[in-house]
N, C-alpha and C positions, 0 to 999 in steps of 0.2 A: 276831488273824488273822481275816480276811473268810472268814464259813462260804460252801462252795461246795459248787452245789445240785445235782442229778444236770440239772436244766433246763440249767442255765447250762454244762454239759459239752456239754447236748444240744446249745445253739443253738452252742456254736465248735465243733463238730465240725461239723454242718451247713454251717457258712460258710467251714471250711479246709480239711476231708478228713480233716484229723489223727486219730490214733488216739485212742480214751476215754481212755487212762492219761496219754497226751501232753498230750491238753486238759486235763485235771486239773493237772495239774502245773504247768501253763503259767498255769492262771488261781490257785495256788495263788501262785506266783510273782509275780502280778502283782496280789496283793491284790483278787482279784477283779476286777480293770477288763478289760474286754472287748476293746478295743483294745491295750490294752497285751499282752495273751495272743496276741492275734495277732502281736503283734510278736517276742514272744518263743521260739512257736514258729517263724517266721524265721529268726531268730537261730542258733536250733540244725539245720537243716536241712529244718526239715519242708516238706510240700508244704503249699501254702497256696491255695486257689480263687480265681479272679480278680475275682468279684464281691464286690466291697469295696464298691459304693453301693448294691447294690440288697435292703436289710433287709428294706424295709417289708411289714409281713405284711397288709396292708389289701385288700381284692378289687376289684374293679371292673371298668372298661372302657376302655382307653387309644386314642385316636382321634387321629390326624395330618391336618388338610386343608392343601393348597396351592391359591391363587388361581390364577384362568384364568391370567395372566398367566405364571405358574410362579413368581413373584419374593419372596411371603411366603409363607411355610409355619406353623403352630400345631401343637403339642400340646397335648392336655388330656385329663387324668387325672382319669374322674365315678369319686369311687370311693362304697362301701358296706361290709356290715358280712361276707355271704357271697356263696360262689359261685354260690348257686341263683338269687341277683337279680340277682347282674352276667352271667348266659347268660340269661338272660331279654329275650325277641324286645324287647319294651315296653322293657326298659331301654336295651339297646343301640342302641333307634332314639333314646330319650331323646338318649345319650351322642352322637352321631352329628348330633342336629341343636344340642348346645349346641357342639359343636367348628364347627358355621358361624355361628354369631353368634363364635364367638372371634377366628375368621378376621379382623374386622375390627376387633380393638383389639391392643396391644401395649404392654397389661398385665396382671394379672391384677384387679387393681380397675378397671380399666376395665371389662372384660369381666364383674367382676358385681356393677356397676352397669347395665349394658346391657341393653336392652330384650327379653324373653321373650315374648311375645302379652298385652301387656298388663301384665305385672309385672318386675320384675329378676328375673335370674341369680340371683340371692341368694333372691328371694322363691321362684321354681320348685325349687331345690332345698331351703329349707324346708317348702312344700308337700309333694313326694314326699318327702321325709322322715317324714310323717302318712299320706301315700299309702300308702305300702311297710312303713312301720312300722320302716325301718332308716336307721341316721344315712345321709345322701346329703350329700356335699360333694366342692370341686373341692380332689384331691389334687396337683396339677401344671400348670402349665402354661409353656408354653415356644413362643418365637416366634423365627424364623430369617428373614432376609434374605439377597438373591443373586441374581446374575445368571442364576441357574437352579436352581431349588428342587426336589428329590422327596421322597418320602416312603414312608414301608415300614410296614405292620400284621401283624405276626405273629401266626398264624393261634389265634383265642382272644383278641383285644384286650388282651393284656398288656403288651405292647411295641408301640413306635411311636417311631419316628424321622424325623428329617427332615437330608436331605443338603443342601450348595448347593456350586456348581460356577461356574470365571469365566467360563464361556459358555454359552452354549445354541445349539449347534453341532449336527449330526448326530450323533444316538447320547446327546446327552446327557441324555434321561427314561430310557431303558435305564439308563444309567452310575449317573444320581443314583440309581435305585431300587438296585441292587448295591450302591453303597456305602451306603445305608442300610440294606441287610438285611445288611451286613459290620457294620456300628454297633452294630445290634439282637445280633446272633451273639456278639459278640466284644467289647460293652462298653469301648470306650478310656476313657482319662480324660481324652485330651486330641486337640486335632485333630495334633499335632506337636511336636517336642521345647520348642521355646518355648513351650509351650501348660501345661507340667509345672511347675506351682510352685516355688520354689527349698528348701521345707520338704521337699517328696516325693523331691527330687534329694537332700538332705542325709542324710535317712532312708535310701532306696534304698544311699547309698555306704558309709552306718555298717553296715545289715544286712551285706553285701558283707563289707566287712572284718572283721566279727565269724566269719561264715562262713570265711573265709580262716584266719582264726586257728586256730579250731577243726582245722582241717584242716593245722594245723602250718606253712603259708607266713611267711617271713621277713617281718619288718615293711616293711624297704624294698624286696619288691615289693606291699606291699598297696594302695598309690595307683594302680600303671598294671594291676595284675587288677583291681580295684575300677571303676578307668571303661570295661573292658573288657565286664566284666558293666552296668554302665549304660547301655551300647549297647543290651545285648540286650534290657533294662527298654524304650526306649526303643521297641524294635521291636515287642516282644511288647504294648506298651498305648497304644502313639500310633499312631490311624489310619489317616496317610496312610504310616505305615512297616508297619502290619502284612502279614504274608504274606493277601492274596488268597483267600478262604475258600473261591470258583472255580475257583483253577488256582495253590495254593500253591507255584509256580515265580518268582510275581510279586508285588511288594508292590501296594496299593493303587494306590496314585502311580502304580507304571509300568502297572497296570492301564487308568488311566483316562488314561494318553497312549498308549495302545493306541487309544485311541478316537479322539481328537486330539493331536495334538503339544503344542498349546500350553496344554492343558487341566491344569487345576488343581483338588482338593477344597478348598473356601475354610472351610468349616466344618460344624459337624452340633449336632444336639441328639437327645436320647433320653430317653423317660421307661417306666417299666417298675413292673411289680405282680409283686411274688414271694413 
């Protein structure tokens, strides 16, 4: 049996909510694997926290620009090794002008091959690397297209999102920043129910019906309580269905036909340091 370390309680506690005896038990259960502890406690009812992608303990400075145009949007994630260099004025104006050289490629090896005053992307972050004395490299990056792009920086560069929208109509730099700082708040995993892989729907309907069980429901209603509650999945982590973090009376979607009728969220990206 896989020895499990009072750490390893620490960090699924951290990531679910669960209680210490419950993480125990769950990663005792699960031979140790991390993921599978999570699933497990699932399984048996616990609360679980919604931040399932955002692990990475790395620090840094997360920076979204969008082109005059509104139409391409970037993230890029300068990250380093602590806090004290990624709030640092110097670094952060670093992080800030490599997200406008990014602005213009729409890759990340594009971008560091790309020209720095004289050397690549690649070569200035090995430089301050020697500079700062702490490893510097690009943790993320992400590029969005659209008929009207915004962008959101959550105060402390940890988060950054980028919204796009089928128009760019009145109200829609308002709209696109809202539902980017909805992105940033609320972490979806997807823009909409097609958007939900068909492995995360299969898991989602199994957890469901094990929960069912538990709780004594006859097998032949576990199919229609089962897609019942993947509605609710549904709601609670696809974007353009979640409740409105402004005026939880309204999803996204009718939020932003609040603004126009014929207006739609066409997609988003998010990159975050936790």
């Amino acid at each position: 049996m896989s020895k499990i370390s009072a750490a390893d309680v620490n960090k699924l506690r951290k990531a679910t909510g669960a209680g210490m005896m419950d993480c125990k038990k769950a990663l005792v259960e699960a031979e140790g694997d991390f993921d599978t502890a999570v699933e497990v406690l699932r399984k048996k009812g616990q609360k679980v926290a919604a931040n399932r992608a955002d692990r990475d303990s790395s620090e840094g400075a997360v920076i979204a620009r969008v082109n005059d145009d509104a139409t391409v949007g970037v993230i890029v994630s300068v990250n380093c090794e602590t806090d004290f260099v990624a709030k640092n004025e110097s670094y952060v104006t670093l992080a800030n002008q490599l997200a406008d050289v990014a602005l213009g490629h729409d890759s990340l090896d594009s971008f560091l091959a790309a020209d720095f005053s004289g050397m690549t992307v690649a070569e200035k972050l090995t430089e301050q690397t020697g500079v700062i004395g702490e490893k510097i490299e690009i943790g993320g990056f992400e590029r969005l297209e659209g008929a009207f792009v915004g962008s959101y920086i959550h105060a402390g560069n940890k988060i950054a999102t980028l919204t796009s929208l089928s128009a760019g109509v009145d109200g829609a730099a308002e709209a696109a920043k809202n539902v980017a700082m909805q992105a940033a708040a609320m972490n979806p995993i997807a823009l909409n129910e097609d958007g939900v892989d068909a492995a995360t729907v299969e898991k989602e309907i199994e957890i469901a019906k094990d929960q069912l069980r538990q709780e004594g429901k006859p097998e032949a209603m576990l199919d229609n309580i089962a897609k019942g509650k993947l509605k609710r999945f549904f709601k609670d982590n696809t974007l353009v269905n979640q409740a409105y973090i402004k005026d939880a009376k309204q999803s996204v979607s009718d939020y932003v036909k609040s603004v126009d009728a014929g207006l739609t969220v066409t997609g988003f990206k998010r990159l975050a340091l936790v």
